[in-house]
C-alpha positions as CSV (number, residue, x, y, z in Angstrom):
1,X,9.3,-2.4,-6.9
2,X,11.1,-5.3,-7.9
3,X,14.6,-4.5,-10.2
4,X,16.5,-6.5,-13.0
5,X,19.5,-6.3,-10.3
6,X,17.2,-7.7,-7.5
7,X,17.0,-10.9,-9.4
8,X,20.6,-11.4,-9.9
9,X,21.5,-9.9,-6.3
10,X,20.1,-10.9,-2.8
11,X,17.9,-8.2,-2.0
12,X,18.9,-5.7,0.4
13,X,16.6,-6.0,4.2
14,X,14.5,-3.3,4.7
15,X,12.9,-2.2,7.9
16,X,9.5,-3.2,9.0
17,X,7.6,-0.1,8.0
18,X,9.2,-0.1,5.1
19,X,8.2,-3.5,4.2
20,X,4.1,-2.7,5.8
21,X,4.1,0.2,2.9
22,X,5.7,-2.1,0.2
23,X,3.4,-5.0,1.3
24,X,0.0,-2.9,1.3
25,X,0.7,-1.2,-2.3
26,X,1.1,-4.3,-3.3
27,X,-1.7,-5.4,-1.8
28,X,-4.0,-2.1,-3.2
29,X,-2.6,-3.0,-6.7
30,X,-3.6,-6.8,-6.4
31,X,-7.0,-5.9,-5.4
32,X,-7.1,-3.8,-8.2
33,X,-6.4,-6.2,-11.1
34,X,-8.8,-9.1,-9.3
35,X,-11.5,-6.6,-10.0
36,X,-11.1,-5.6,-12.9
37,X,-10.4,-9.0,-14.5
38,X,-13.7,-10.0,-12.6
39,X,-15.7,-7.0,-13.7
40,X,-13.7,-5.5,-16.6
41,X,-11.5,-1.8,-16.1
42,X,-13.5,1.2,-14.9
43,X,-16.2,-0.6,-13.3
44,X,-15.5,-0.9,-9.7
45,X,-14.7,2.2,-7.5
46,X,-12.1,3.2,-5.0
47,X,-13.9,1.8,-2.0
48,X,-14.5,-1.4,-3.6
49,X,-10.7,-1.9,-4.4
50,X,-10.0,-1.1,-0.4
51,X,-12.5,-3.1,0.6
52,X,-10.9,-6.4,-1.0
53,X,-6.8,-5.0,-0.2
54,X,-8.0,-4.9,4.1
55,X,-7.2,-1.3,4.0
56,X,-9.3,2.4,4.4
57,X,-10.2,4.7,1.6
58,X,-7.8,6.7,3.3
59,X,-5.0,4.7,3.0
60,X,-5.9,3.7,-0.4
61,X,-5.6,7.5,-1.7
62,X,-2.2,7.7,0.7
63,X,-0.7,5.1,-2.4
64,X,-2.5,6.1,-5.8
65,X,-4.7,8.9,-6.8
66,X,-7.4,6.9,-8.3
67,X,-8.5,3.2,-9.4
68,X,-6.9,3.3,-12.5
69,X,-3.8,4.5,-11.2
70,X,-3.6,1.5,-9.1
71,X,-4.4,-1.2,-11.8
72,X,-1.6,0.6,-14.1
73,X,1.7,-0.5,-11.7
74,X,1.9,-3.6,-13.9
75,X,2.7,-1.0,-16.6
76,X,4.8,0.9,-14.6
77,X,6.6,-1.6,-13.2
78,X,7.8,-2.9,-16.9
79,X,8.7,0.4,-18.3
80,X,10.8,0.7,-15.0
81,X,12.2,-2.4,-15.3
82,X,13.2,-2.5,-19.1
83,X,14.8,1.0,-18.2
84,X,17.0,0.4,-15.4
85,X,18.0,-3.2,-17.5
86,X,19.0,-1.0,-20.3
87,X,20.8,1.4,-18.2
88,X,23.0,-1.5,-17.5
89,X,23.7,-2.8,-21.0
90,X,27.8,-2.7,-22.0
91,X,28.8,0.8,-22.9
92,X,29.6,0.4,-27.3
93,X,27.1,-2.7,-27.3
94,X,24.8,-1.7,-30.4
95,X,21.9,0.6,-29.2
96,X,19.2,-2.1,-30.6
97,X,20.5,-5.2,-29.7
98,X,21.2,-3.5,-26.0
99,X,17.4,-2.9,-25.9
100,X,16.6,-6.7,-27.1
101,X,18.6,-7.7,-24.6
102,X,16.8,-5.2,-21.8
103,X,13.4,-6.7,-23.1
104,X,14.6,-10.0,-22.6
105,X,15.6,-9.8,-19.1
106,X,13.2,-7.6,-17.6
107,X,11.0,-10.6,-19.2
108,X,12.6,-13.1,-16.5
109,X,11.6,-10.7,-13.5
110,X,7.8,-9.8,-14.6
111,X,5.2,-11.9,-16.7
112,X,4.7,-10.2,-19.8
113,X,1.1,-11.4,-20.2
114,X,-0.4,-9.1,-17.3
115,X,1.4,-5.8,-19.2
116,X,-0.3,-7.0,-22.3
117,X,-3.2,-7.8,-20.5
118,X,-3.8,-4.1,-19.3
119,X,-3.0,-2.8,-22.4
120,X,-5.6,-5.3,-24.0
121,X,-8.3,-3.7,-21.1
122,X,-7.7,-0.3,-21.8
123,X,-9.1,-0.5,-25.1
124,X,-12.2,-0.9,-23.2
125,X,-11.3,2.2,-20.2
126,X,-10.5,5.6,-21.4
127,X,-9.2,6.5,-18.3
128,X,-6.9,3.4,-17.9
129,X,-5.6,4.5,-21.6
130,X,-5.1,8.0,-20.7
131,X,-3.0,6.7,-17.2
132,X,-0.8,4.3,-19.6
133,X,0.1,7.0,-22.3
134,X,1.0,9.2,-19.5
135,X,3.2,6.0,-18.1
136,X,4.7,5.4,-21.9
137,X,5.2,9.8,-21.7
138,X,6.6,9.6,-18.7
139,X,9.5,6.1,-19.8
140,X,9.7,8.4,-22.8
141,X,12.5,11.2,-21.6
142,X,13.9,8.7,-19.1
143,X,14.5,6.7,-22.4
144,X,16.2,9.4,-23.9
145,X,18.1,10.5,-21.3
146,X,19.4,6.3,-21.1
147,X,20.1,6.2,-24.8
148,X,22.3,9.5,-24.7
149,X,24.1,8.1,-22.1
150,X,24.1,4.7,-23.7
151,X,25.8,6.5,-26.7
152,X,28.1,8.6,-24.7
153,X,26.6,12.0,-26.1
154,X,27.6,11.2,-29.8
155,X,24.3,11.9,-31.2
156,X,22.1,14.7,-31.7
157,X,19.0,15.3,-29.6
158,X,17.2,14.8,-32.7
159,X,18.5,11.5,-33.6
160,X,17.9,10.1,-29.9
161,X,14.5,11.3,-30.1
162,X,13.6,9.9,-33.2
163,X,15.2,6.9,-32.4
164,X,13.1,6.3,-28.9
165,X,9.8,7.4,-30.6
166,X,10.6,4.8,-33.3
167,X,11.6,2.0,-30.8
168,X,8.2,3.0,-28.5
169,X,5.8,2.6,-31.7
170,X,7.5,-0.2,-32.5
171,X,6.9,-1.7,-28.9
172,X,3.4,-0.5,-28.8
173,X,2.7,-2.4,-32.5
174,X,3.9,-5.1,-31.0
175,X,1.4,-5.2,-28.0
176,X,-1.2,-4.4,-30.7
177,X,-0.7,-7.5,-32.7
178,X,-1.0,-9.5,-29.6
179,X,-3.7,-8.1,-28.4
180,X,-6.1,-8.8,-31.2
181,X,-5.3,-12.3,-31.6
182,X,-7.0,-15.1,-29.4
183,X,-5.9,-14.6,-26.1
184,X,-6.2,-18.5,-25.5
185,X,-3.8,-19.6,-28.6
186,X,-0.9,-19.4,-26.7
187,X,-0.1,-21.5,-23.5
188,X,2.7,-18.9,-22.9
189,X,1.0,-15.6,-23.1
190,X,3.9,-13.6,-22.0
191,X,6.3,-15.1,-23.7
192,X,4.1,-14.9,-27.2
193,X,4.4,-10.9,-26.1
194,X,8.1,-11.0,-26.0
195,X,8.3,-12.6,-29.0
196,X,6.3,-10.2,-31.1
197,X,8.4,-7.2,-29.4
198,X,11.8,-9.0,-29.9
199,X,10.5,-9.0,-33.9
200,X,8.9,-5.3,-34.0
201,X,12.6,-4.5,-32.7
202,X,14.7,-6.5,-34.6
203,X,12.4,-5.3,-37.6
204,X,14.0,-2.0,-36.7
205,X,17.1,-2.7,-36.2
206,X,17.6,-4.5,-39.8
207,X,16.0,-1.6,-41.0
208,X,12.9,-3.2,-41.8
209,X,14.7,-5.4,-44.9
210,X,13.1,-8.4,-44.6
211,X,8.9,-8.3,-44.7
212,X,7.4,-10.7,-41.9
């Protein structure tokens, strides 16, 4: 999986297994999003998802656990992404503008528009929505656990918590909004995403003042 730091650095060589594994998940996961942008999420199986990555059923289920699973490493991948950017941020830099700043690099690394796109899919796929709430649980503590850190322990558990819960809603109103609008308006679909989640956080971080 592909870092904030791998952009700015050279990656590092890994050895030929190493590379087979990262190569066929990626493969399994590509396979995974063709279908279901061909035939809409949660109606294609296991087998057919193999059957387009070149690999068994077997080695399919040695990667993910299921179909959905598989389509959600777009999801994944941000959350992980946006975290390990924050992580980074200047120690004192203000928490919000930190996580603008997080958003808007892991934005040069990883096209927006596919996250949104799943997100806009599982409206359709109970089972894709139940994998990306446990993805956004999941980000959750590893969020708090960042902003603690970020804050150097000067805050209460409380606070943080609030905080993260506050930023997440704010994320997910943000995905919300673009979702129901025309999916052809913009040209840029992933940077029309980043815009609305730059907003919904700099909503919060002005303390929602100013009505947009």
């Amino acid at each position: 999986m592909q870092t904030v730091e791998d952009a700015a650095e050279p990656p590092e060589p890994v050895g030929r297994r190493e590379q087979n594994k990262i190569d066929t998940r990626r493969a399994i996961a590509g396979a995974a999003l063709t279908l279901a942008r061909s035939k809409g999420a949660g109606s294609f199986t296991v087998d057919q998802i193999a059957a387009r990555a070149g690999v068994s059923r077997r080695t399919f289920f040695n990667y993910f656990h299921s179909a959905e699973e598989a389509l959600n490493v777009s999801t994944e991948s941000f959350l992980e992404l946006a975290i390990s950017s924050f992580s980074r941020r200047p120690a004192g830099e203000p928490l919000l503008d930190a996580m603008i700043a997080a958003l808007a690099a892991t934005a040069k690394v990883q096209d927006l528009a596919v996250h949104g796109e799943l997100f806009r899919m599982a409206a359709g796929s109970p089972e894709l929505l139940r994998a990306q709430l446990h993805a956004w649980e999941r980000a959750e503590a590893r969020i708090i656990e960042a902003v603690t850190h970020h804050l150097q322990g000067g805050a209460s558990p409380l606070y943080v918590s609030a905080l993260v819960g506050s930023v997440l809603s704010c994320a997910k109103a943000a995905m919300h909004d673009w979702a129901a609008d025309d999916p052809d308006r913009h040209g840029d679909a992933g940077g029309a995403l980043e815009e609305r989640m730059v907003l919904a956080l700099s909503m919060l971080r002005d303390g929602f003042a100013h009505p947009a």
